[in-house]
N, C-alpha and C positions, 0 to 999 in steps of 0.2 A: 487753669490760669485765673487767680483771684483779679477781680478788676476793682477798683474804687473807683467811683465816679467821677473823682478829680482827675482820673487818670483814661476814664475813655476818650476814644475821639470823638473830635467837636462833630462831626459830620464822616459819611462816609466816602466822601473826597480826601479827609487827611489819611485815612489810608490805604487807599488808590493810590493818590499818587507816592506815597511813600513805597508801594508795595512795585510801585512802576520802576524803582529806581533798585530798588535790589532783586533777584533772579537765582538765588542761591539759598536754599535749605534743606529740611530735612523728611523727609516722608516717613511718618508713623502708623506701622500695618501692625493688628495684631498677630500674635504668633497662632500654630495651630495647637492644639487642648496639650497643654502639659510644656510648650516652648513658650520663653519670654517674645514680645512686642519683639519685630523688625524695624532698624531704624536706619533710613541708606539717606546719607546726603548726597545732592543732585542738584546738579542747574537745571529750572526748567525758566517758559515763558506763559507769559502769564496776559490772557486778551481778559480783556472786563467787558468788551461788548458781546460776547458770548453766551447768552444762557442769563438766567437769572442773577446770578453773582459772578460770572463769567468763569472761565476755562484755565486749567494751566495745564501744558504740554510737557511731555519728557519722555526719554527713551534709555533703559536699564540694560547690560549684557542679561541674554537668556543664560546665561546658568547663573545669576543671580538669586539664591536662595529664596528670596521672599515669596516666590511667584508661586506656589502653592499655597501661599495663607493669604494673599491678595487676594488668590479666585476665590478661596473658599468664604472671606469675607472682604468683600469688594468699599465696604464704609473706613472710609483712610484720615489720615490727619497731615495737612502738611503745613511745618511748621517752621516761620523764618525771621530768626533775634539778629541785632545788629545797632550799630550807635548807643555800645551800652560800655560804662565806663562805672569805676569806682568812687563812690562818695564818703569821704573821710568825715570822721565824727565831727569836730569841731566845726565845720563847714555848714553841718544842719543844726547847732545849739541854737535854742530859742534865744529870743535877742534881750531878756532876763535873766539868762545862765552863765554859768564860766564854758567856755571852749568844750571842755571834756567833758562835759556835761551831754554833749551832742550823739546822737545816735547814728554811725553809720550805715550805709547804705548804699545799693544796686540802682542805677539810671540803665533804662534800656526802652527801645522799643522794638514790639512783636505783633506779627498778625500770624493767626492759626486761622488755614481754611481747612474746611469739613469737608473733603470732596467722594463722591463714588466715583470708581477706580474703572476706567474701560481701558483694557486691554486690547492693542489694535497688532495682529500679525499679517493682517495683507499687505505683501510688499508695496502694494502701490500707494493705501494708504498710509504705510508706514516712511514711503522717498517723500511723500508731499507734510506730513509733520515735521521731519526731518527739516525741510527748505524752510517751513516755516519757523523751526528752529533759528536755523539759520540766517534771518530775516531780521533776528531777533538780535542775538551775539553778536550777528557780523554784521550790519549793514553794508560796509563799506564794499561786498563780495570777495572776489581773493580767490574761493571755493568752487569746486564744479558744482551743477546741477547735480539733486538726488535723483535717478530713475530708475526705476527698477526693474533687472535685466541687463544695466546698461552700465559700462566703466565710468568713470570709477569704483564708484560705491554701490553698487546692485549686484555686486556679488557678497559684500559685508550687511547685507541687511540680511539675512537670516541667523547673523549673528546678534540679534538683538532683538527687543520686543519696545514697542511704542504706548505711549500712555497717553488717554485722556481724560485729564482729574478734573468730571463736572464739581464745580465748588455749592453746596447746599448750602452751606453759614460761612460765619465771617464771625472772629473775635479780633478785638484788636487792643496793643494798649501803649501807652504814652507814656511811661514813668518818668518823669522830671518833675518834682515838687511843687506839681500846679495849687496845694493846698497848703503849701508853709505861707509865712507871712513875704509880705515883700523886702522886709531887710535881709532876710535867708536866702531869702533866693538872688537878690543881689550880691550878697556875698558867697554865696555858690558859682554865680556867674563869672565873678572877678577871680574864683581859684578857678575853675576851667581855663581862660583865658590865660592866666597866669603857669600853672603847672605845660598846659601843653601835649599833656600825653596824647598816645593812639584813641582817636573815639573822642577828644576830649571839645573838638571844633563842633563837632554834631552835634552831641551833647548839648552844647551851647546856643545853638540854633533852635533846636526842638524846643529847648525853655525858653528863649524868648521868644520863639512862633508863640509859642501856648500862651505867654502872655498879651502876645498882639502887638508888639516893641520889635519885632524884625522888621527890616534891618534898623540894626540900632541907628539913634540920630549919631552926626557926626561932628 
């Protein structure tokens, strides 16, 4: 993932907490000598007080294919896009050009963490990731206790394998036009605002976080 400077984050609190607020991506295993990369999207959750770059948890069915090219290389990617919307040409022309002059363009943000992959099949450790799963998605509970041996769900945990993806690195990136001028991106703002679309309120947010103008005056 190319990064431009204008486009990393300010610190690595913008994404934490960005990374706090989404729980859904995609884990990238490579394949074993002669198969393409494995790529299984999966909710996990994700502690930042764990470990150097912190932890993210999840649990795959065992007859999940990848789980032969996971053990045999345990170095993973897990990667998760979201608040990414479409930018129409006219929208970024330089504020010297005509409209279609303007180049478009992709708004998104992404963090890729580097994790090694621990595979966990002891039931017992596998009911108490689960809760902590759980802990996670459900707050509000609803759900029985995971234990293992024990109904409900301790008879369904040997249908499944548990993961602890220690996170090594951290890439992260911010694309919203922190390096166009400010008439662009003012008028970038005002078609967000205006158009509406899915992603399109985020979007919005993220650009003027970056500028340091959220929440707008009123």
């Amino acid at each position: 993932m190319l990064i431009h400077p204008w486009d990393a984050p300010r610190d690595d609190s913008e994404w934490r907490r960005w990374l706090g607020a989404h729980d859904f991506g995609q884990l990238a295993v490579n394949g074993l000598p002669g198969d393409p990369p494995h790529v299984q999207p999966m909710h996990f959750s994700y502690d930042p007080d764990e470990g150097e770059h912190g932890v993210a948890l999840a649990h795959l069915a065992r007859p999940n294919p990848l789980w032969p090219a996971l053990e045999a290389a345990p170095d993973v990617l897990l990667s998760v896009v979201d608040d990414y919307v479409y930018i129409p040409g006219p929208w970024q022309a330089p504020p010297d050009a005509p409209p279609d002059h303007g180049t478009p363009t992709s708004f998104y943000a992404a963090v890729q963490l580097r994790c090694t992959a621990h595979v966990i099949d002891d039931p017992v450790e596998k009911a108490a990731l689960l809760n902590r799963q759980l802990a996670h998605f459900q707050p509000e509970g609803g759900s029985a206790t995971a234990t293992a041996d024990e109904a409900p769900y301790g008879r369904l945990l040997p249908g499944i394998r548990g993961l602890r993806l220690e996170v090594t690195s951290v890439r992260a990136k911010f694309k919203y036009a922190a390096h166009r001028p400010e008439e662009v991106q003012d008028r970038i703002v005002a078609g967000l605002t205006t158009r509406g679309s899915p992603g399109d309120a985020a979007a919005r947010t993220h650009q003027l976080n970056r500028r340091g103008i959220w929440p707008p005056a009123s």
